[in-house]
C-alpha positions as CSV (number, residue, x, y, z in Angstrom):
1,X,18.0,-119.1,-169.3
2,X,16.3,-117.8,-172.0
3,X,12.8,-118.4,-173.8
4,X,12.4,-119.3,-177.3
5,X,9.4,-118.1,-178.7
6,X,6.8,-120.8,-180.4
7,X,3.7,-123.0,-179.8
8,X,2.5,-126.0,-178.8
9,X,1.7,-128.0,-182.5
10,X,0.1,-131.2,-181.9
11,X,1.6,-131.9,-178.9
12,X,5.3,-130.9,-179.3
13,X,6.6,-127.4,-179.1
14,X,7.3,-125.7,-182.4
15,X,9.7,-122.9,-182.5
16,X,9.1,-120.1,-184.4
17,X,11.5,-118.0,-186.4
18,X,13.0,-114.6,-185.7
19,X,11.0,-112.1,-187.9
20,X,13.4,-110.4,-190.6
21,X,15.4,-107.3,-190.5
22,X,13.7,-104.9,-192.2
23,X,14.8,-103.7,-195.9
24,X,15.5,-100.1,-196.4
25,X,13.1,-98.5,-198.2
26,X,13.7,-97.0,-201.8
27,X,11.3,-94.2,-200.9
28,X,14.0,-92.0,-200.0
29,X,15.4,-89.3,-201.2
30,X,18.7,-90.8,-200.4
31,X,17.8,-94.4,-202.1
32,X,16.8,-92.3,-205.0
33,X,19.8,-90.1,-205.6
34,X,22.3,-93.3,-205.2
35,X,19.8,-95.8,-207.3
36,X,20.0,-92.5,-209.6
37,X,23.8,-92.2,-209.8
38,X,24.0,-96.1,-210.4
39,X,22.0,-96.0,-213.2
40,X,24.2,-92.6,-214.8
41,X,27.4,-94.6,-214.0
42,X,26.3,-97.6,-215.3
43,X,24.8,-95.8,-218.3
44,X,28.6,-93.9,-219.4
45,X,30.2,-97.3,-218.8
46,X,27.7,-98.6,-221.5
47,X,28.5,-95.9,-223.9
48,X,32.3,-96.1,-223.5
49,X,32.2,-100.1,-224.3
50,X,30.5,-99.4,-227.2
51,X,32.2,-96.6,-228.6
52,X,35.5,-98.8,-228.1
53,X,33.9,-101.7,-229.9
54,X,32.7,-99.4,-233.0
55,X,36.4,-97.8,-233.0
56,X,38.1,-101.4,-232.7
57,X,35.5,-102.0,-235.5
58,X,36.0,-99.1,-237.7
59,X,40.2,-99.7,-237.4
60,X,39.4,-103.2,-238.1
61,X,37.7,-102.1,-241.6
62,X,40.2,-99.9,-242.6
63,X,43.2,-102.6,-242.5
64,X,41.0,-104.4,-245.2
């Protein structure tokens, strides 16, 4: 049988929770290089929605 780990509160036995898993730490050069890469990635995916919005714009001037 196993033993859940707590304290007595007031008279009735309060259980207390399993700590949480720690996070991984951005401090590494690994977290770095991949929050790095996001940000290029996500940076060219900005620029191509917007250069197809100002060509979709510009063709949609010219038909005027």
């Amino acid at each position: 049988m196993s033993e859940t780990k707590g304290h007595f509160e007031r008279g009735r036995w309060v259980e207390e929770p399993e700590p949480a898993p720690a996070a991984p730490t951005a401090g590494t050069p690994d977290a770095h290089e991949q929050i790095e890469e996001a940000a290029r990635k996500a940076g060219e995916d900005l620029e191509r929605a917007i250069n197809a919005w100002a060509e979709s714009a510009r063709k949609a001037l010219q038909k005027r």
